[in-house]
C-alpha positions as CSV (number, residue, x, y, z in Angstrom):
1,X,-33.7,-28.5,-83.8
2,X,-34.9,-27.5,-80.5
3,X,-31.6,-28.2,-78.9
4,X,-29.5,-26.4,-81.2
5,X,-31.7,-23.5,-80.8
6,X,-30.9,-23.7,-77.0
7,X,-27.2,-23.7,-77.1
8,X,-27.4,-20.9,-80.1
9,X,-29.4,-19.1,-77.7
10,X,-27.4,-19.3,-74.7
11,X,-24.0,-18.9,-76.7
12,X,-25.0,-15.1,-77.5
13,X,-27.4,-14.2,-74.3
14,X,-23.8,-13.5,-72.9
15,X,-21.4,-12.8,-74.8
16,X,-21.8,-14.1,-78.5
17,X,-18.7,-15.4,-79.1
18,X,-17.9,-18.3,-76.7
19,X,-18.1,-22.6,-76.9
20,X,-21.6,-23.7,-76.5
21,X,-20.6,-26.3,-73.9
22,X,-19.5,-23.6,-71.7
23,X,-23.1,-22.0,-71.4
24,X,-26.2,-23.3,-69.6
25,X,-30.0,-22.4,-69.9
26,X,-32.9,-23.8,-68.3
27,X,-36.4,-23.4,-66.9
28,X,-38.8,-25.0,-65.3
29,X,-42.1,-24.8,-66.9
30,X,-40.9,-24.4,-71.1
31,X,-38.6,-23.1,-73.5
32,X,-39.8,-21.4,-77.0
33,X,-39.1,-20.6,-80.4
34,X,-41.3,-18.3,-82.1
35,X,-40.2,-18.5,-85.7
36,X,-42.5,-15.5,-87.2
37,X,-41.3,-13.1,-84.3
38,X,-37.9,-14.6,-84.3
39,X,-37.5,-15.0,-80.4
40,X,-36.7,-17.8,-78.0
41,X,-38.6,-17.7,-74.3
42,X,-37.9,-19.4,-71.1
43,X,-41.0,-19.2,-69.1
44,X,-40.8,-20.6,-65.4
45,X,-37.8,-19.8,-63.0
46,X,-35.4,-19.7,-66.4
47,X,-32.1,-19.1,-66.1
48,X,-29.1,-18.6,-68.6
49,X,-25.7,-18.8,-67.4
50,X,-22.0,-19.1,-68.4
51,X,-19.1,-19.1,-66.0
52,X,-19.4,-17.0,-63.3
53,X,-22.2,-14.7,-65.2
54,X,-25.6,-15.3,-64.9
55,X,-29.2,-13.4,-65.8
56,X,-32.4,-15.4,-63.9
57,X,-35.8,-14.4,-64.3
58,X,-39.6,-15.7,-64.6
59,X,-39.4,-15.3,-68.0
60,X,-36.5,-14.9,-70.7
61,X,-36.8,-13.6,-74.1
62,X,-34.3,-13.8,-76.5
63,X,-34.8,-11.6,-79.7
64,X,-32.6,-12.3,-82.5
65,X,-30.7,-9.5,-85.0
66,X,-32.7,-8.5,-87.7
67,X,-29.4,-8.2,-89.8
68,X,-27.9,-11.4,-88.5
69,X,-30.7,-14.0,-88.1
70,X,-28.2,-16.2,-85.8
71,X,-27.5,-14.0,-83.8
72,X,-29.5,-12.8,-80.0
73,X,-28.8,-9.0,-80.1
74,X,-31.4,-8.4,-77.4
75,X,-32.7,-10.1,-74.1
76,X,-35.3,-9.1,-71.6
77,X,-36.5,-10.5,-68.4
78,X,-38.9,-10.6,-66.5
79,X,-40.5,-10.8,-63.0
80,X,-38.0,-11.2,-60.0
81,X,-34.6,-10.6,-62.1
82,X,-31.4,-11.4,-60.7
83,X,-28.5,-10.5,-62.8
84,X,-25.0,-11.9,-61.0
85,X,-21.3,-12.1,-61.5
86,X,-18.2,-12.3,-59.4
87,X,-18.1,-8.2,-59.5
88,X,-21.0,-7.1,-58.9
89,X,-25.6,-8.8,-58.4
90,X,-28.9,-6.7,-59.6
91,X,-32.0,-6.9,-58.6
92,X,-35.5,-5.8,-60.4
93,X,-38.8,-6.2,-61.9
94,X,-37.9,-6.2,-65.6
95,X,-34.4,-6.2,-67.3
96,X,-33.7,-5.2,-70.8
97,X,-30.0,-5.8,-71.9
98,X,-28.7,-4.8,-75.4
99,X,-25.7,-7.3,-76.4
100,X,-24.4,-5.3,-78.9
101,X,-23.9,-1.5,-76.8
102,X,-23.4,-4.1,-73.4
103,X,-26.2,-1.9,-72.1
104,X,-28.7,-3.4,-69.5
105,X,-31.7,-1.0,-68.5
106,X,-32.9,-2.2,-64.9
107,X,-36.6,-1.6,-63.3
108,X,-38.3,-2.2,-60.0
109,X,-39.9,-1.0,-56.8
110,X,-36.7,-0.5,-56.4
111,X,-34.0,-1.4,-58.7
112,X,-30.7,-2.5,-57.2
113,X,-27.2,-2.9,-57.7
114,X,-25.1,-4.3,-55.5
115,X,-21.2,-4.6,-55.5
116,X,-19.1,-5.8,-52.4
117,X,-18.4,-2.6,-50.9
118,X,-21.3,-0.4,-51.9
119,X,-25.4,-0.5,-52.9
120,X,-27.4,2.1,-55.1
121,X,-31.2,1.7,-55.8
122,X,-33.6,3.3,-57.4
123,X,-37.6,4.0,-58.0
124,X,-36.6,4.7,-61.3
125,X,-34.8,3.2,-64.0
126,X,-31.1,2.2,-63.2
127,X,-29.1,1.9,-66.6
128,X,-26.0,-0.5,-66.6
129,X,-22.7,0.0,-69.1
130,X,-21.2,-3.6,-67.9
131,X,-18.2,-3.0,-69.9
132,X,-17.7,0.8,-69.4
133,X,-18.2,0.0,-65.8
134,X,-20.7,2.8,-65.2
135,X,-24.3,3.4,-63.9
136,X,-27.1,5.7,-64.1
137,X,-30.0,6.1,-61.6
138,X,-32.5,8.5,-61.3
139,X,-35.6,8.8,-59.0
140,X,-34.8,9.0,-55.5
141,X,-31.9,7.2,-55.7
142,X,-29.6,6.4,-52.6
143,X,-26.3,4.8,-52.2
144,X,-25.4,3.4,-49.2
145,X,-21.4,2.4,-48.6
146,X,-19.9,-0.2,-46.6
147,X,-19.7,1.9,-43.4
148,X,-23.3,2.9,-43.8
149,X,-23.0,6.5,-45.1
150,X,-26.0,7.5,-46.9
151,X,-26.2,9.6,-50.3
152,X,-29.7,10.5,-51.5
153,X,-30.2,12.2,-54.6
154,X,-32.5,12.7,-58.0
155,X,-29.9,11.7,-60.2
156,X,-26.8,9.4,-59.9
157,X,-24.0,8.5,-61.7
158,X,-21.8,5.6,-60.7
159,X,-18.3,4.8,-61.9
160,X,-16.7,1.6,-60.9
161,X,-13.4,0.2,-61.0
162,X,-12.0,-3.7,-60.3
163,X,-9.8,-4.0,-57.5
164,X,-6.3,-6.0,-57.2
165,X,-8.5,-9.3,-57.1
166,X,-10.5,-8.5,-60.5
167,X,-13.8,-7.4,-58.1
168,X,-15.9,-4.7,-59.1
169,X,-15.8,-1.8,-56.5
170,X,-17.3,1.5,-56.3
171,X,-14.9,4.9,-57.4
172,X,-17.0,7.6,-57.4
173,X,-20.4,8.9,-58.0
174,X,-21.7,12.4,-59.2
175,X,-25.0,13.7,-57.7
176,X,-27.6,16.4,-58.6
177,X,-30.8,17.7,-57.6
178,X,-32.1,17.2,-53.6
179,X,-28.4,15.9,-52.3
180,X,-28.5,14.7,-49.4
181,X,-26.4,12.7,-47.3
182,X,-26.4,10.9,-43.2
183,X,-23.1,9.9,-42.2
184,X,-21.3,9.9,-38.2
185,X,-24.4,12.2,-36.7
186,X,-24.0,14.7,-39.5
187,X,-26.8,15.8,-41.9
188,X,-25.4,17.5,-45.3
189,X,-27.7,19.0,-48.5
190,X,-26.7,20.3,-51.4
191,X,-27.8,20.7,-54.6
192,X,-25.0,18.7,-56.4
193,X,-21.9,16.9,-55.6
194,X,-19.2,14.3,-56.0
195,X,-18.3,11.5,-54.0
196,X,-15.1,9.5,-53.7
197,X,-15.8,5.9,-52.2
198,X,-12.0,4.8,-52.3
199,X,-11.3,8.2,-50.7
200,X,-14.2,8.6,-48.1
201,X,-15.2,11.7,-49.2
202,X,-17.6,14.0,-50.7
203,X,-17.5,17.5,-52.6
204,X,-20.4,19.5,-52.5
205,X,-21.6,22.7,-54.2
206,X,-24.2,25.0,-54.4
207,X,-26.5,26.0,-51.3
208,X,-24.4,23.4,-48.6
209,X,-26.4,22.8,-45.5
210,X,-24.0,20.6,-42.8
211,X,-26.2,20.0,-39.3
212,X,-24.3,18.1,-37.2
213,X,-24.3,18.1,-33.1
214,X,-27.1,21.3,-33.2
215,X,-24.5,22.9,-35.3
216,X,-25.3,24.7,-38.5
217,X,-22.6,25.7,-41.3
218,X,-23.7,27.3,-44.6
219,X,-21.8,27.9,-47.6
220,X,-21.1,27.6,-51.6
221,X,-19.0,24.7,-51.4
222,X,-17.7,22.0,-48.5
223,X,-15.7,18.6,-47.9
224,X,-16.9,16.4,-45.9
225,X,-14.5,13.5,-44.7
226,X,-17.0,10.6,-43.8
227,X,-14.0,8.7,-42.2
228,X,-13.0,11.4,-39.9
229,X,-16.5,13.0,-39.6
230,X,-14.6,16.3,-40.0
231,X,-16.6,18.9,-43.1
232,X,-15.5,22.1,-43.8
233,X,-17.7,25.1,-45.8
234,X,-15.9,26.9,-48.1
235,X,-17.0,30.1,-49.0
236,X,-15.0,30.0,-53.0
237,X,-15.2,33.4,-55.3
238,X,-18.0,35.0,-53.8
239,X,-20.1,34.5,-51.4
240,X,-20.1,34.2,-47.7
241,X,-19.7,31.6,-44.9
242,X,-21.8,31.7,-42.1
243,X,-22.6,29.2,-38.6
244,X,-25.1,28.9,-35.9
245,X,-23.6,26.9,-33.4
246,X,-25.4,25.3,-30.1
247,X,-24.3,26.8,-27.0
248,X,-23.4,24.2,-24.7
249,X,-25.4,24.6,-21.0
250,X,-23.1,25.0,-18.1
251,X,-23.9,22.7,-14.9
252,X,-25.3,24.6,-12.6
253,X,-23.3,24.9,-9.1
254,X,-25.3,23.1,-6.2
């Protein structure tokens, strides 16, 4: 009985429809059924995989449909989570991920998710549309591209696409509240903004700050190319632009 539980449970911990032969869950320490609270748990190092997809964790609890007793319709883990694929890894504390809306809600000190060309964490909670291919962060969140350009911001939201080999890869995010961003010896704020990984840039609007070199441009709006280094303030409908700009000491004649 205990056996058929196990493949039952790590048929639908995935994807719910798929041959049990082609799933795999184990742990070290114990695996569980709780008949009165209708659960399985994997205690100790437990993993449940299938193919390429996998969720690891401390602990594993599988909760099973109230409406459709056969059936896992939620999971959570616990203590050093590791949720992988081919497209994309994340990192945390605690995982909860809702089978039916493909919805995984992601903790920890911070929360991570990595994809080849791009990383976003987060103090707070990151939450995870798998097949929608979009995220949401909030709490000092940063994002940190393959060439090492910052984005810092209170709120995130990350939309990713696959690429020509079926990878997961970062298109854009849209940013609010304290924007800021490093990239090639320029400093930018803003108080919200979009930015186009495949593109290497970054719109910004509303009370733009760009330091870079001792050089200081103000404005409504601005683009910053992070591949060129090049940003320009734009002054739009109303409103003004305006620049301090460091004067550059002359060598004095001997």
């Amino acid at each position: 009985m205990l056996i058929r539980l196990l493949i039952i449970f790590s048929c639908l911990i995935l994807t719910g429809h798929v041959k049990a032969e082609d799933i795999k869950l184990n742990a070290d320490q114990r695996v569980e059924y709780h008949q009165k609270e209708q659960k399985l748990v994997a205690i100790g190092n437990a993993v449940a995989s299938k193919g390429s997809m996998s969720i690891k964790a401390d602990k594993l609890v599988g909760f099973y449909s109230p409406k459709q007793k056969n059936k896992i319709s939620r999971v959570e883990a616990n203590g050093k989570v590791t949720l992988k694929s081919n497209q994309f890894q994340a990192f945390g504390s605690a995982l909860v991920y809702d089978i039916k809306d493909d919805k995984a809600i992601l903790n920890g000190s911070p929360a991570r998710i990595k994809t080849p060309d791009a990383e976003i964490s987060s103090a707070g909670p990151i939450i995870f549309w798998i097949s929608s291919q979009k995220a949401v962060a909030q709490n000092n969140v940063i994002a940190v591209d393959k060439q090492g350009n910052t984005v810092r911001a209170d709120n995130m939201t990350a939309y990713f696409i696959k690429d020509s080999d079926n990878k997961l890869i970062l298109d854009k995010i849209d940013i609010s509240d304290n924007v800021k961003i490093n990239a090639k010896d320029a400093e930018i704020t803003s108080v919200s903004g979009t930015y186009f990984a495949n593109e290497g840039k970054i719109k910004l609007f509303d009370d733009v700050i760009i330091t870079q070199n001792g050089n200081i441009l103000k404005g409504n709006s601005a683009e910053t190319d992070l591949n060129t280094g090049i940003s320009r303030i734009l002054s739009g409908s109303t409103g003004r632009v305006s620049g301090v700009f460091k004067e550059t000491k002359k060598e004095k004649n001997k």
